[in-house]
N, C-alpha and C positions, 0 to 999 in steps of 0.2 A: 783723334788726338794728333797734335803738332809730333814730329820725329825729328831729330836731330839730324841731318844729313848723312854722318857717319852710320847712323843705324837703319837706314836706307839700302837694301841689297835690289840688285836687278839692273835694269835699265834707266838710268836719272836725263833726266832730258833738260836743256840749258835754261830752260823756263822754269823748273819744277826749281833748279839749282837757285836761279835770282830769286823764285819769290822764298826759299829759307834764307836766303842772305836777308831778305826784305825784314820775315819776320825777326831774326836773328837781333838784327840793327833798331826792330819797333822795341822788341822786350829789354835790350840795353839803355836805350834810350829816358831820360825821367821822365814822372809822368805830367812837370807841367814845366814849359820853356817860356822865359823871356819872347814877348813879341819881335817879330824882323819890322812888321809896319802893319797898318790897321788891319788888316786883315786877320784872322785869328786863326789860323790851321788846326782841325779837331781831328783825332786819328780814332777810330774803335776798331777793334779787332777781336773778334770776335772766336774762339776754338768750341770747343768739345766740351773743355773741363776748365777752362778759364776765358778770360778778355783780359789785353790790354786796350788802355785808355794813354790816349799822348794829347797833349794841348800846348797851344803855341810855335814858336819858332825853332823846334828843335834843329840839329844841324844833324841834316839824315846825308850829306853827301851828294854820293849819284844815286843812293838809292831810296827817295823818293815817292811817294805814290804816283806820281804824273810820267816818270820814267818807268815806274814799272809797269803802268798801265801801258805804255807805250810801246814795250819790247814783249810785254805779255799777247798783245793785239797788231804787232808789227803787219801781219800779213794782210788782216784784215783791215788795215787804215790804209796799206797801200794797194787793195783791189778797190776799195769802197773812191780815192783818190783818183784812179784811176776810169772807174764808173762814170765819177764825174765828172773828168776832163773829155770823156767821150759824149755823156749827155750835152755837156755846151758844146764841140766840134758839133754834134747833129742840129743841137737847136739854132746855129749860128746857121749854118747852112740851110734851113728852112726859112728863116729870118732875112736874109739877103735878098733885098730891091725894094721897091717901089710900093708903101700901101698908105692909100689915099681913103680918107674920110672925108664925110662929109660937113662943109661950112656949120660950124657949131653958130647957134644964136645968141650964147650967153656962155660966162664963164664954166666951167664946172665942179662942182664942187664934190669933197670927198666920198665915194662910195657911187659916181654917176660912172656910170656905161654907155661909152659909144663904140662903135662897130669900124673897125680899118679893113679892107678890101685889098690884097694883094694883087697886083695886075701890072703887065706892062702897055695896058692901055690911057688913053689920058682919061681919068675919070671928073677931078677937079683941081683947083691950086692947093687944097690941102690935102697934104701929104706929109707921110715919115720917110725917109731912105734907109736903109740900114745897110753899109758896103763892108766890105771886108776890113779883115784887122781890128770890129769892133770902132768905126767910124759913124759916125748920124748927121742924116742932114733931117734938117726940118723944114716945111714952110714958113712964112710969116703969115701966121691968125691972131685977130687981136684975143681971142678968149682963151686961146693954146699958145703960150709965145714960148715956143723952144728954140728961138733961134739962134741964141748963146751954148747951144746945147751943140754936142760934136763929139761924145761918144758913149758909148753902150758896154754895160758887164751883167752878165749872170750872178745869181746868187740861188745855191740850193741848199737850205736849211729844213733839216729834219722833213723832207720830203714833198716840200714847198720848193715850187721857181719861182723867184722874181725877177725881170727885167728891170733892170736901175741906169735911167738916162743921165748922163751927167752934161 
């Protein structure tokens, strides 16, 4: 069962405090609001001994599901942020110089595999660079033409890396 903040003895911690303002704010709320824009905001909440239900565009303020989820998991967004700003520092740094493939014979198309060889030896004219600051040089190949291409970002989704030349 939901409690009322006031009937709460002990220790209340600023988390426990926003999410009763949260729900507080769900069960004043009606339960069905004027659209803000296509989008339809559906809220269920679910207790012990009841549910609310919120539909539409209510006007919840600061307090929000997307802000509560956010100060509920503050630490957690900012070590997982943090994660990730170190996994690109390391992969950038593995990434840096010189890797040469070799002369493709034909275009490629989605889902083919070729092999790049990092080395500071000359192996062939094709080649990728990748220098600091997220800078890229390419060869001129006519089946690989990134030579308007000139620079590089990371991207880590749900436990996935992509490299994205642009």
């Amino acid at each position: 069962m939901w409690h009322n903040i006031t009937e709460i003895r002990g220790t209340i911690t600023p988390k426990y405090l926003t999410c009763c303002r949260f729900v507080n704010k769900a069960r004043k709320l009606p339960k069905l609001c004027p659209p803000k824009c296509v989008c339809v905001e559906e809220y269920k909440i679910v207790f012990d001994k009841d549910t609310v239900h919120i539909s539409g565009g209510c006007k919840w303020g600061r307090l929000n599901f997307f802000s509560l989820r956010k100060e509920l998991f503050k630490e957690n967004y900012l070590a997982l942020e943090l994660k990730r700003t170190n996994l690109i520092k390391d992969l950038n740094q593995k990434l840096i110089g010189k890797w040469y493939f070799p002369p493709l014979s034909s275009a490629l198309s989605r889902g083919d595999v070729f092999v790049l060889t990092k080395t500071n030896e000359f192996k062939s004219g094709c080649f990728w660079e990748f220098k600091e600051k997220n800078t890229f040089i390419s060869s001129k190949n006519e089946n690989l033409d990134l030579h308007y291409s000139n620079e590089y970002s990371w991207s880590v989704d749900q436990g996935e890396i992509y490299l994205n030349i642009q």
